[in-house]
N, C-alpha and C positions, 0 to 999 in steps of 0.2 A: 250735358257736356259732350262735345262732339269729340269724336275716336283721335281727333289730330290733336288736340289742346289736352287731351285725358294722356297723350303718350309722350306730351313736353313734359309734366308734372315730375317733379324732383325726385317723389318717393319713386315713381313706376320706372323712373330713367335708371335710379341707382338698383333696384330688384332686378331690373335688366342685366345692366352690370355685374353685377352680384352671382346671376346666374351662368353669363357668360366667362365672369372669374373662375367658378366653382369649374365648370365643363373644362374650361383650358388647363387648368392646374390640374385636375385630376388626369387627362392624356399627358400631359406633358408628367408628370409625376410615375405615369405605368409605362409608358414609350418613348419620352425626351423630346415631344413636342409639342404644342398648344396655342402658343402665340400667331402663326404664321396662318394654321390650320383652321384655328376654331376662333381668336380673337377678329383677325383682318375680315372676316368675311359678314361678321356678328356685327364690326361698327359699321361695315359699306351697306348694311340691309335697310333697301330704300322704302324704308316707312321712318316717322319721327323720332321714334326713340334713339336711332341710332345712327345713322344718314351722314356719316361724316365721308371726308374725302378719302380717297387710298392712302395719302401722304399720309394724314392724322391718322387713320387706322394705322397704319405702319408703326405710327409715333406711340400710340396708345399702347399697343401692342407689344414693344419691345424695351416700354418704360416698366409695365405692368409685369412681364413675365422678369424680369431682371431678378427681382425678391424672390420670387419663388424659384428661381436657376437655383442662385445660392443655399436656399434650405435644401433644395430636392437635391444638390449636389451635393451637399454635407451629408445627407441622409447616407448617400450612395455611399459615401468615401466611409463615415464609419460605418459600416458593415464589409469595408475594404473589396469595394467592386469596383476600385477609382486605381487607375495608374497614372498617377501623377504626374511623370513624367511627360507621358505622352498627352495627357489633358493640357499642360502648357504649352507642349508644340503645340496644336492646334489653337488652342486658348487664344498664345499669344498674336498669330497673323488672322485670328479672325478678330480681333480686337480691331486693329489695324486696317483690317481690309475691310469693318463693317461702317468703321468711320468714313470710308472714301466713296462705299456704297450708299452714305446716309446723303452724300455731297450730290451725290447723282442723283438720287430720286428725287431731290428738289428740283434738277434741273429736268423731269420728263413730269409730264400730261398726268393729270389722271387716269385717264383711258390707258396711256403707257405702261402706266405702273399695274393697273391692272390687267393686262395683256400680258406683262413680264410674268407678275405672279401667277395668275391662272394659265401661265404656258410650260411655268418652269414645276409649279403642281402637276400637271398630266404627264412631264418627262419624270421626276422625283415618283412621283407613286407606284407605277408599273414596276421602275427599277430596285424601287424599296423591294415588292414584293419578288424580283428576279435573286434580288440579294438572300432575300430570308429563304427561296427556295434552294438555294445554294450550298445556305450555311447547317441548312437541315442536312440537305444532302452528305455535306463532310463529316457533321456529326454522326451518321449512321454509316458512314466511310471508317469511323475512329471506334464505332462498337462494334463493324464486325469483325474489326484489326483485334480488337481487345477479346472479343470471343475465341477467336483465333488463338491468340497468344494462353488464354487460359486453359482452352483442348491440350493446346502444346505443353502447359505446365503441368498440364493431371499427366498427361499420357508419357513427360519424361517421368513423373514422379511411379506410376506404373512401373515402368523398365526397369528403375533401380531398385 
């Protein structure tokens, strides 16, 4: 059985799958993403198993993660790390605006589509990590506030 016709076979395609499910739901479950990152790139891999177009990955991608939003959001919300509020703001115009992006990538190239994604990946990643440097940063801005403030309460409690 030759490597190309051995990696059509039903069983090997869905173990693909399978594995590819597992790795994306597991990021996207610890970080809030997996479809974009680990599915789109898993179906465009140009051997047989997988070899679909960017549009289909897109497609696959954003049908497949949809389930698992929902659990992984419900997870979050009860353990109450979810504001509600603010998850519909955004919720509701990405709804909205992912329908008018879905109209679009029908209308651009393969090549396009992938040029979009792997351009808008290399802005997205650096910035992620500018952000979480950031956010450390104010966190360690907000404990030496709080140290502070505790010196201040031993040392009024001293005085009196």
């Amino acid at each position: 059985m030759s490597f190309s016709s051995y990696t059509k076979h039903p069983i090997i395609r869905n173990l693909y799958a399978t594995v590819v499910g597992t790795l994306a739901g597991t990021t996207f479950g610890i970080v809030g993403y997996g479809g974009a990152q680990v599915i789109i790139p898993s179906m465009t891999f140009p051997f047989p198993i997988a070899n679909y177009s960017q549009l289909s990955a897109t497609g696959i991608s954003l049908s497949s993660m949809s389930i698992s939003t929902l659990t992984s959001g419900y997870q979050f919300w009860h353990q109450d790390c979810v504001n509600i509020q603010l998850a519909l703001m955004i919720g509701v115009p990405a709804v909205l605006s992912a329908r008018v992006g879905s109209v679009w990538a029908k209308k651009l190239s393969g090549d396009a589509l992938a040029l979009f994604f792997n351009g808008f990946s290399m802005v997205m990643i650096p910035t992620h990590f500018w952000i979480q440097k950031r956010a450390l940063e104010r966190q360690e801005m907000k404990g030496s506030e709080l140290e502070l403030s505790h010196e201040k309460a031993a040392n009024d409690a001293n005085d009196a």
